[in-house]
C-alpha positions in Angstrom: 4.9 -19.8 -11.0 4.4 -19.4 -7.2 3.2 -15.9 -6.3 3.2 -13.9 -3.0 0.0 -14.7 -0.9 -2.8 -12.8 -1.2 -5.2 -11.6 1.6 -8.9 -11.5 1.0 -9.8 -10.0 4.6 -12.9 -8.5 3.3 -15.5 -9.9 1.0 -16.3 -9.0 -2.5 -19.0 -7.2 -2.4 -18.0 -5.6 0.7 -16.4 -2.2 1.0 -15.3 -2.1 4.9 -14.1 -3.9 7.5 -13.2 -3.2 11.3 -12.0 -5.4 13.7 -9.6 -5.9 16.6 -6.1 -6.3 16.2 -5.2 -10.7 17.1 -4.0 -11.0 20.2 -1.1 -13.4 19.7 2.7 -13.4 18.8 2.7 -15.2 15.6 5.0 -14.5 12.7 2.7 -13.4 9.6 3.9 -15.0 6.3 4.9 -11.8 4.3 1.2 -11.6 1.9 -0.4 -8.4 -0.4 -4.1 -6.7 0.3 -6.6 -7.6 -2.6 -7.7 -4.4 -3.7 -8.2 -2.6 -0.1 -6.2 0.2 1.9 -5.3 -0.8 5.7 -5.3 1.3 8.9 -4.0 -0.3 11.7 -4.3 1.4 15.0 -2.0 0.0 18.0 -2.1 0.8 21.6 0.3 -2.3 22.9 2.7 -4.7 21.6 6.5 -4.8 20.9 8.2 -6.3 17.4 9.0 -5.2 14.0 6.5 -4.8 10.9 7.9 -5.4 7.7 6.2 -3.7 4.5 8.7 -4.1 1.6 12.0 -4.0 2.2 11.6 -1.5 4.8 11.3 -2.9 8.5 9.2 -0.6 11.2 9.4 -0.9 14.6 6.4 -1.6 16.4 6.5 0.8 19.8 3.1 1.8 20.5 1.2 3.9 20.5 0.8 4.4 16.8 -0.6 3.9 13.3 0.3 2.4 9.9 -1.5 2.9 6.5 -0.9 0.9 3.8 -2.1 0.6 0.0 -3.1 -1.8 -2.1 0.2 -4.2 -3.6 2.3 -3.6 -0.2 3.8 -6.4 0.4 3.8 -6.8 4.4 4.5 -9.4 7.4 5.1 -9.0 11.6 6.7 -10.5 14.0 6.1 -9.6 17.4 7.9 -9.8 20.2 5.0 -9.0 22.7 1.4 -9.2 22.4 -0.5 -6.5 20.2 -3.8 -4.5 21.1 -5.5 -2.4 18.4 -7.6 -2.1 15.7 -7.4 -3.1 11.8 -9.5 -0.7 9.4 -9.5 -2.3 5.7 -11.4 -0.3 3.4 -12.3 0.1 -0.6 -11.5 3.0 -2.5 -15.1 3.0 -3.6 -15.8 3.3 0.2 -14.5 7.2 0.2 -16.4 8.8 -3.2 -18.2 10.8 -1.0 -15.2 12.2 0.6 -12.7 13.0 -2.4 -10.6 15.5 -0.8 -9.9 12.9 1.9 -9.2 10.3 -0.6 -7.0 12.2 -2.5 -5.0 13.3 0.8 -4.9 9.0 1.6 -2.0 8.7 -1.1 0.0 11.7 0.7 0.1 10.0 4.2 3.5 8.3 5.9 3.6 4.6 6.1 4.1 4.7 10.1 3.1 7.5 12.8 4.6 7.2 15.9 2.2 8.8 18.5 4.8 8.8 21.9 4.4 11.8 23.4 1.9 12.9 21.4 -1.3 14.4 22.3 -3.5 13.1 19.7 -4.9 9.8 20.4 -7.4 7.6 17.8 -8.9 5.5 20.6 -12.2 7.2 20.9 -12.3 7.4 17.6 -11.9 3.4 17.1 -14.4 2.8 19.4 -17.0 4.2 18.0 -16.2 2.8 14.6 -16.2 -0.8 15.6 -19.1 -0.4 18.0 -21.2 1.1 14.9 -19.8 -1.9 12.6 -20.9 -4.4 15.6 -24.6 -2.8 15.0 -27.0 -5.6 13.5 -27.8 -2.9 10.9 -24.7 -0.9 10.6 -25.4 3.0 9.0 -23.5 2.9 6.3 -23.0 7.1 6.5 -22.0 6.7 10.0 -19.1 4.5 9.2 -18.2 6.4 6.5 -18.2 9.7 8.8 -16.3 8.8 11.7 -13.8 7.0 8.9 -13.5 10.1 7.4 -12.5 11.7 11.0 -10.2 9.2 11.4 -8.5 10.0 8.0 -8.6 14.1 8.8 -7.2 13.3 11.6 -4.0 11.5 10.4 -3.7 14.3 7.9 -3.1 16.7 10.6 -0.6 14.8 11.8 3.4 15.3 11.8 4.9 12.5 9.0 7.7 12.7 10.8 10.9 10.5 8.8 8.0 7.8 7.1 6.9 10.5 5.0 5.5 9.7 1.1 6.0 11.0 -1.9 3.1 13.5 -1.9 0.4 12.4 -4.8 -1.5 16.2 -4.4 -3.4 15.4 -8.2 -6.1 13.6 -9.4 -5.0 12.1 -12.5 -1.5 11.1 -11.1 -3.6 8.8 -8.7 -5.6 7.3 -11.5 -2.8 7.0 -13.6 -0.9 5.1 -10.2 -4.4 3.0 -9.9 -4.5 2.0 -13.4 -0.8 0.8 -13.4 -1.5 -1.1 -10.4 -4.0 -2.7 -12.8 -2.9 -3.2 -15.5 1.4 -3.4 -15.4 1.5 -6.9 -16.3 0.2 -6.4 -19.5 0.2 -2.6 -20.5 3.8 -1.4 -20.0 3.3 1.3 -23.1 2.3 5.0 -21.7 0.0 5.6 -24.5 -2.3 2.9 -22.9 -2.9 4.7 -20.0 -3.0 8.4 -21.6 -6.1 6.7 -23.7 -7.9 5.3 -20.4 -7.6 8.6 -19.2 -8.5 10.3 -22.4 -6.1 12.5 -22.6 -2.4 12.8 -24.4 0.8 11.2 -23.3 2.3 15.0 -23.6 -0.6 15.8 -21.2 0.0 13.0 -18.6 3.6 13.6 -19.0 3.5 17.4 -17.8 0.8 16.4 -15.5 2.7 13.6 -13.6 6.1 15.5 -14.2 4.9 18.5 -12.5 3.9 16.6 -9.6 6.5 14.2 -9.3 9.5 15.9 -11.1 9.4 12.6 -12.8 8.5 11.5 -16.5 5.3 9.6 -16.6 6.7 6.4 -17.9 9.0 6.3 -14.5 6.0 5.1 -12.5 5.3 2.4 -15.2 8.7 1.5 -14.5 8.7 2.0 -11.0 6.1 -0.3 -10.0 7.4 -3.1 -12.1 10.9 -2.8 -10.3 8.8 -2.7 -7.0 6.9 -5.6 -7.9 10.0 -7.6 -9.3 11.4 -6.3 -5.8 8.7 -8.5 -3.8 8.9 -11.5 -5.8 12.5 -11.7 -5.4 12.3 -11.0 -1.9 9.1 -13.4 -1.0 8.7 -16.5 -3.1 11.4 -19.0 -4.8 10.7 -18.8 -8.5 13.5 -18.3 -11.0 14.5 -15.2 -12.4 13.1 -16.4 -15.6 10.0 -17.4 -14.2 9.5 -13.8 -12.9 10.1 -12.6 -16.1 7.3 -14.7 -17.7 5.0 -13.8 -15.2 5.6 -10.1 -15.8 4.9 -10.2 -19.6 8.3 -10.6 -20.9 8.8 -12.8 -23.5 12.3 -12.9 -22.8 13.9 -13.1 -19.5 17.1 -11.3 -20.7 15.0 -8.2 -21.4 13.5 -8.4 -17.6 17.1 -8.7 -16.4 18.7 -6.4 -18.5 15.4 -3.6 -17.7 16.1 -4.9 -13.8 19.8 -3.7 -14.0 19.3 -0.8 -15.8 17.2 0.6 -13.4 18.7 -0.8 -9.2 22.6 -1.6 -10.8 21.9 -5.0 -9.9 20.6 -8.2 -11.9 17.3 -9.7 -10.2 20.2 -12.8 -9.2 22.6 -9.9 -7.4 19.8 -8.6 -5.6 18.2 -11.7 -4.4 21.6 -12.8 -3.4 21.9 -9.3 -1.5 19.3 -9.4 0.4 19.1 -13.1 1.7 23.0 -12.5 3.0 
């Protein structure tokens, strides 16, 4: 079973990472974080960032955030200039109203013609992170200005779906952990401690949405990238993803996009 590339670009038992954006046109072989949100800052450059199925243009000045399982590549067409922020959840517990907000912002901000610009703001985070002893509360700080800032900004048409509660992004981070093997919603109820009838009214008030729909959601997502990015047989994706029969992963596929996995893979390579 061949599975989408994985990026480890910051260590284990690291929590943050800054750095400057590479400064060369090279297409990016479409790969998933490991566990880490990305901000990526860009002043220059020209080309088109694909996360998903969706394709951004890249027209600078402006940001992308991104979550853990985005599925993501570029291809420029001129050389970029910026900054990449990767950071743990873990890295944000002192800031929970920020870290809530995180799961609310676009994908893409276009900052033309705008008046806010990030570059001071940049600055000063990589020229702490440079420090030979780096203060931890001053990286989380200006990080957390960074963040407050982007929340004050337009979303403009790359808008999300807006997470406003606290259990409905637990509930989203333990499916992210756990959908291969826990597909039942009473398993996450339990790690929550509380109901399914509870996390159903919670999530459906929030999202309009049953609470099993995200269970399902994320599979189709997932099944989405695996089509999309690697070579493996229907049936192998269905192995992969806890079923013990491939007809169930296709007929659960169709049932939810009209499409077998086979009708969309052939849709999207034409």
């Amino acid at each position: 079973m061949k599975e989408i590339k994985v990026n480890r670009k910051i260590e284990l038992n690291k929590q943050f990472k800054i750095s400057r954006m590479k400064e060369v046109i090279k297409p990016t072989v479409p790969h998933k974080h490991d566990g880490y949100f990305e901000i990526i800052y860009l002043t220059d450059g020209a080309g088109v960032h694909q996360i998903d199925e969706d394709n951004y243009p890249v027209e600078p000045p402006l940001l992308f955030c991104m979550s853990p399982g985005h599925v993501h590549c570029w291809e420029f067409s001129k050389i970029p200039k910026g900054f990449v922020c990767i950071f743990k959840d873990a890295f944000l517990s002192d800031f929970p109203e920020i870290k809530l907000k995180f799961t609310q912002f676009a994908t893409k901000y276009s900052l033309i013609n705008k008046k806010q610009s990030f570059q001071r703001e940049f600055e000063m985070l990589m020229e702490e992170y440079l420090e030979e002893n780096p203060n931890l509360n001053i990286l989380k700080s200006y990080l957390n200005i960074i963040l407050w800032k982007i929340a004050d900004l337009p979303p403009g048409e790359y808008k999300k779906t807006a997470i406003a509660n606290e259990t409905v992004t637990r509930y989203r981070n333990l499916i992210e952990e756990f959908y291969v093997s826990e597909k039942k919603l009473a398993f996450y109820a339990d790690r929550l401690q509380i109901t399914k009838r509870v996390l159903n009214n919670v999530v459906k008030k929030e999202t309009g949405r049953p609470a099993s729909s995200l269970i399902n959601e994320h599979i189709i997502e997932e099944s989405k990238r695996l089509l999309k990015h690697t070579n493996n047989s229907v049936s192998e994706i269905a192995y992969h993803l806890n079923y013990s029969d491939p007809s169930h992963f296709v007929k659960f596929f169709k049932s939810k996009t009209n499409l077998t996995p086979g009708e969309f893979r052939a849709k999207i390579k034409n």
